[in-house]
N, C-alpha and C positions, 0 to 999 in steps of 0.2 A: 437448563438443558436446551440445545440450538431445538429450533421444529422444524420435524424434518416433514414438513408436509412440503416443503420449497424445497429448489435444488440445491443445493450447497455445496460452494467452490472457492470459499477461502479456507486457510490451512486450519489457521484458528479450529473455525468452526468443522471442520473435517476430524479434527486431532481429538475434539470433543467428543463426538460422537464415537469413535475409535475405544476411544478410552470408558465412554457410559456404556458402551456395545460388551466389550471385554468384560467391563465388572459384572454386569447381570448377564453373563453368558448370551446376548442378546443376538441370534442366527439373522433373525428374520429382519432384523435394526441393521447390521453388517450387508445384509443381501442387496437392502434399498439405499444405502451410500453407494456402494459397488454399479446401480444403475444410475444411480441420480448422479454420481460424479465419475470425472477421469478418472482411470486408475494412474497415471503420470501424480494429480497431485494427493491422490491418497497416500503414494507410494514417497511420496515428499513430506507427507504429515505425519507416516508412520515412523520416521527417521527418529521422531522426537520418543518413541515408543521408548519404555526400558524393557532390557532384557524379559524382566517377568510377563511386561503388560505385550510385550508383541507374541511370544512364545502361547500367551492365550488367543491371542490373535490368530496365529497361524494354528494352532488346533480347533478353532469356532470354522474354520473358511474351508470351502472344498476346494476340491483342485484346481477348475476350474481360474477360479477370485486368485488362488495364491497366484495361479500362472503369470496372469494379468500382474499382480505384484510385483512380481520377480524379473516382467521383463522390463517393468518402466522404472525399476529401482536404478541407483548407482549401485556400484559393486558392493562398497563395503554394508551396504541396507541387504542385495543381495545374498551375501554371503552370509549374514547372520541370520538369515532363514534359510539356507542351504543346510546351516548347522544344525538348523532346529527340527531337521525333517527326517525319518530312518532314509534308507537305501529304496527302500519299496514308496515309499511316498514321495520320494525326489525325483525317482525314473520317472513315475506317470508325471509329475508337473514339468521336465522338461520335455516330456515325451509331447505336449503338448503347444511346444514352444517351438518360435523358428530356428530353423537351423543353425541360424550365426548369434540367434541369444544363447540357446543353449549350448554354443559352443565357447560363447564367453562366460557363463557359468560352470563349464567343468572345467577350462582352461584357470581359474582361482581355485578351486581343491584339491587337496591334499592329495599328489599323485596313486598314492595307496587307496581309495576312495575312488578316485574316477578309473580304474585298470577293473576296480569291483563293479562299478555302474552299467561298463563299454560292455564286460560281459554277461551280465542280465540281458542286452539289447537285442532286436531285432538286428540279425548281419545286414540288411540295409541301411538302420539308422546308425548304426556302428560304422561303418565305411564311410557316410557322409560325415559324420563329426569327425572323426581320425582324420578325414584328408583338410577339414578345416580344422582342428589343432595343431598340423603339424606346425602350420607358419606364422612368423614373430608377433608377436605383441605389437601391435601400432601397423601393422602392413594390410597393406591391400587384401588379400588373402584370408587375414584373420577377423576381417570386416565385410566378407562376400558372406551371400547366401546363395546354395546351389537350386532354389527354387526359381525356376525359370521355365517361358518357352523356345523351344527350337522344332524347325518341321528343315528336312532337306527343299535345295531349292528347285525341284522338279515337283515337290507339291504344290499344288492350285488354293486358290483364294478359299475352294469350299473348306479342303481339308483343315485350312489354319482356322475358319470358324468354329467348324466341327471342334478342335483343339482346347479352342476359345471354351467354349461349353464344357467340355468335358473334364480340363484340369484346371482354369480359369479360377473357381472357387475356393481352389487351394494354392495357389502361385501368389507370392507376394507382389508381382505388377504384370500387368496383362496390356500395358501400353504399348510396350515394345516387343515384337516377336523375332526370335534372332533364325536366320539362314544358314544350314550347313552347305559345305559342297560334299561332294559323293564320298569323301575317305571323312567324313565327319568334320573337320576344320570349318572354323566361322569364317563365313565367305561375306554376308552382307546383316540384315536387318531390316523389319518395314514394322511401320508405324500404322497403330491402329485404326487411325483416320483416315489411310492410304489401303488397307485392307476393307475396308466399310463402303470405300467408295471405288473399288475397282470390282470389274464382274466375276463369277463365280467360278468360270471356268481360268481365268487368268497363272499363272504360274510364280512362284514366286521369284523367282529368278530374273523376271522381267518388271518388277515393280519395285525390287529390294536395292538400299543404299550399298553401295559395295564399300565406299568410304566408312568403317567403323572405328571411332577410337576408344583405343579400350587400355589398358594397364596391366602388367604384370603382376602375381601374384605376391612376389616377393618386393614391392617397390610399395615406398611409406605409404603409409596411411593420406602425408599431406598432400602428395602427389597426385590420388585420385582425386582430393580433394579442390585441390589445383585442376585438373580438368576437368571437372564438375561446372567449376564456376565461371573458367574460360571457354565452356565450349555450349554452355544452360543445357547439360543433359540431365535429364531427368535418373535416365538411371547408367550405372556403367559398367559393361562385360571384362572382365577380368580372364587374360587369356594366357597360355602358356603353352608353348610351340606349334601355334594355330589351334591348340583346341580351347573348347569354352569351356571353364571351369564351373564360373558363377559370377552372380553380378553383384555393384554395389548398388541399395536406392538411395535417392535423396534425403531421405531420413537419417540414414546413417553418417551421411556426409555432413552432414547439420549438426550432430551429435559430433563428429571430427573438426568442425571448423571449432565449435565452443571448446571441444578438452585443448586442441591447439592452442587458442586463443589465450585460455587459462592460466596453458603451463608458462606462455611464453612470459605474459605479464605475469605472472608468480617469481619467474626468472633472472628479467629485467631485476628487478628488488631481491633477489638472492636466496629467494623464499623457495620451499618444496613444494611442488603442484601436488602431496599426497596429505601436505596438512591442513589442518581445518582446525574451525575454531574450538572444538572438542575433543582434539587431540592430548591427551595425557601430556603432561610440561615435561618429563622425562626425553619424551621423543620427539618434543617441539624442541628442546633444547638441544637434542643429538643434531636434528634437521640445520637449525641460525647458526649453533654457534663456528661451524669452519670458516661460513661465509663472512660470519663477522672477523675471525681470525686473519684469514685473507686480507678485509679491509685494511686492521690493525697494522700492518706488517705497509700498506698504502701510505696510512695516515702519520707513520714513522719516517717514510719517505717526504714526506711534505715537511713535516717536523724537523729533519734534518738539514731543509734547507734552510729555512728559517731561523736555524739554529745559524749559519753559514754568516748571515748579518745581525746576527746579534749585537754589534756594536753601533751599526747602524741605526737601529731600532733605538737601542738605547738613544742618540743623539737627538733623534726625530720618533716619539712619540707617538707622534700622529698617523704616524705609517701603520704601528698596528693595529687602528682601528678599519684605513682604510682598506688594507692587503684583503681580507678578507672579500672583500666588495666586486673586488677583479677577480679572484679565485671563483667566489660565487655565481659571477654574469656568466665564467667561461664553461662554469657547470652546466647550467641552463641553458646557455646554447649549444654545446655538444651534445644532451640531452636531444634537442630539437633534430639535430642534425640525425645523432645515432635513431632515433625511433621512425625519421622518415626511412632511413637507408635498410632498415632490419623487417618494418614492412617491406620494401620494394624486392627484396631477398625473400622472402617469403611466400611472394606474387609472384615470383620470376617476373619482375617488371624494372628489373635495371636497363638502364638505357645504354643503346647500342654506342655513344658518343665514349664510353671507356671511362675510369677510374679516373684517367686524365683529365678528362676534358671538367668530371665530376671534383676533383680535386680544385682544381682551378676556378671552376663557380661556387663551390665553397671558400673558396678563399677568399674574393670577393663581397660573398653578401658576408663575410665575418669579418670585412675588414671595416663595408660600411654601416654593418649594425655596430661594432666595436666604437666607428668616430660618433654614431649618433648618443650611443648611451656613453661613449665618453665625456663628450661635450655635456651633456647633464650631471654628471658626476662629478665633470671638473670644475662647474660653478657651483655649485655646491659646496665641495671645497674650498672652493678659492672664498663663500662667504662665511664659513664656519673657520679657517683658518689664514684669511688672509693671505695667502700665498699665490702668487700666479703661477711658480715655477713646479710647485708642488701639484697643482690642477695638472700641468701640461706632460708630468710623468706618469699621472693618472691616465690622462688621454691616451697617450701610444701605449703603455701597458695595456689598458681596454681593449684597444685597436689591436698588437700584439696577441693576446688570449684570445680573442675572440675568433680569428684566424687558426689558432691553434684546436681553441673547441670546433670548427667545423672541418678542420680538413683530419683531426681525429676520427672527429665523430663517424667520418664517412671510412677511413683506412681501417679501423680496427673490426667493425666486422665485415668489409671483406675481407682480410685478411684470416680473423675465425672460418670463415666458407671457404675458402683457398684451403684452409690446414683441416677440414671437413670437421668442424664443429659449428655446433650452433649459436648462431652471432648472439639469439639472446640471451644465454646464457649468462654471459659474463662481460659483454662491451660494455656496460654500465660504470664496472672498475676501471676496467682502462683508460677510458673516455675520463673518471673524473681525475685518473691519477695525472694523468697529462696534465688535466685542465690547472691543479691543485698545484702539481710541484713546478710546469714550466712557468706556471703562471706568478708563483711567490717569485721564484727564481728571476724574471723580467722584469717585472713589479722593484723587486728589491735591489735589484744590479741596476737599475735606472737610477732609482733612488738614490746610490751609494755614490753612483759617477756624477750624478750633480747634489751633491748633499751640500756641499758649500753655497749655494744656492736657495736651499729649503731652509738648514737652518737657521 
């Protein structure tokens, strides 16, 4: 058994304790992990829980501990102690939760369940969650918290301290304090450090940024996230026809940049950003197998060209060890290409020079990385097979694909963002089908028109 007389912060030994705490109904063992570690990685250890052993869990813990639980869990951890909880013991643990967690915890239950929750509630905390459920899943809106400060801007420096003091303790960030003008509408904002060192009597009207950027409530999640990082704001007002709804903090930006992050490379590979590796093979298999389907119907396309010289192959042998080699370079470099271009989309960090100008320097460096890994590929050949003429179809084919993988790799997801999808979704197929079919296809019609030659 770990000792808990130290702090203990790996999972392991987290999950230990969890699990000896549960079996001898252990409060007081539960209470001092709860102080002695994060709840983030408790709430990561208890993942490993099964149904039985966390459901004891969640009866040992007060409301308090669960709260803490429930906010630093993922959903699906979430939602299996939401399940575990009546109505009357769920209210008070989000009642004690910020606003935009606990509005991502009713926002996952079963609509019948949270219409019975809303109305147990206080009408003021009923009105704060309702006006943040209304809006989409991934938006700005649905990622704001309405705990914030505002003073009109003919209040004085003393008032906003006063402010400071008196709702400070309950406001999730007190760096920034935001400016109305007289019909309520966010007019500016001043910063902490700017209120601490101006005098008492000052107004705020005269110390406040008038410059604020801020995001709609209905606009993505990546968006705010995007000016987050282009602008290092710590936190971001979320406004809708000049008035201040709620803000986003950096935390939860944090929290958007990794699920972004996630889905996008889950994507790329054709994967579902909801699976994991303990997902039931039923519904791992529902999630791969279109994608792979998809491929299939790809790899048929490649197939069929191939199919197209078949007679050729037959005569020169050799081709079909090498086809492969130029198909494969043209992968990997449209790979390179697509995952530069799908960040840069992502960043809003395309450059002003246009598609064009982007087309044409990919053509370029695919033409000179094509002759350099050509020229190694061609001697190669030419020493395993004797052939010069055979090296030098090699080469332009190289040269050919390579040109092909970068000025795809760059067209295909703009073109996804032009028709308003998401490039990582699916450029990966595209990208390889190119590379695969125009690449046999070149490879092989080279081949054919000098075959008198090779064989």
């Amino acid at each position: 058994m770990p000792d808990r007389s130290t702090q203990l912060y790996t999972q392991d030994a987290i999950l230990d304790i969890l699990r000896d705490s549960v079996s001898q109904g252990d409060r007081a063992g539960l209470t001092e992990l709860f102080e002695s570690s994060q709840p983030v990685d408790i709430a990561s250890a208890a993942n490993s829980l099964e149904d039985e052993e966390l459901q004891s869990l969640v009866d040992l813990l007060p409301s308090s501990s669960i709260e803490s639980l429930v906010s630093d869990a993922d959903e699906e951890l979430a939602m299996r102690i939401a399940g575990m909880l009546d109505d009357r013991s769920l209210l008070i643990v989000v009642g004690r939760m910020r606003d935009d967690d606990a509005a991502d915890v009713l926002g996952s239950l079963p609509r019948e369940r949270v219409s019975r929750l809303l109305s147990e509630m206080r009408e003021a905390d009923r009105t704060v969650l309702l006006s943040l459920l209304q809006y989409p899943d991934e938006s700005a809106g649905s990622i704001m918290t309405t705990s914030f400060l505002a003073l009109r801007q003919d209040r004085t420096v003393s008032d906003c301290l006063a402010l400071i003091r008196a709702k400070g303790a309950g406001t999730e960030q007190i760096q920034i304090v935001y400016v109305l003008g007289m019909h309520g509408e966010l007019a500016g904002c001043v910063d902490l450090r700017t209120i601490l060192s101006s005098s008492r009597n000052t107004t705020l009207a005269t110390i406040m940024e008038r410059h604020v950027i801020s995001v709609d409530p209905y606009d993505d999640q990546e968006e705010a996230a995007t000016l987050v990082a282009r602008y290092d704001l710590a936190v971001l007002p979320v406004v809708s026809g000049g008035q201040l709804l709620g803000v986003i903090t950096v935390d939860d930006i944090i929290d958007v940049i990794i699920e972004e992050y996630d889905e996008d490379l889950l994507r790329l590979a054709g994967a579902n950003a909801e699976e994991r590796l303990d997902t039931p093979f039923l519904r791992s298999v529902r999630m791969r197998l279109p994608w792979l389907l998809v491929n299939l119907v790809t790899a048929f396309l490649a197939s069929a060209v191939v199919r197209m010289f078949e007679g050729t192959i037959a005569q020169a042998v050799a081709l079909s060890a090498i086809m492969t080699i130029v198909s494969g370079m043209g992968g990997n470099a449209g790979s390179q290409t697509m995952a530069i271009v799908v960040r840069a989309i992502a960043r809003e960090d395309v450059p002003k020079a246009g598609v064009l100008a982007g087309l044409a320097k990919e053509a370029i460096t695919g033409a000179i990385d094509g002759l350099a890994v050509g020229l190694v590929t061609g001697v190669v050949v030419a020493a395993v097979y004797g052939n010069l003429y055979l090296s030098l179809v090699v080469l332009a084919a190289m040269v050919g694909n390579m040109v092909i993988a970068g000025t795809s790799g760059l067209l295909v997801p703009v073109v996804l963002k032009a028709c308003h999808q998401d490039p990582a979704v699916s450029s990966s197929i595209f990208v390889t089908t190119a590379t695969d079919v125009l690449g046999f296809l070149l490879f092989l019609g080279l081949a054919q028109l000098f075959l008198p030659l090779i064989v």
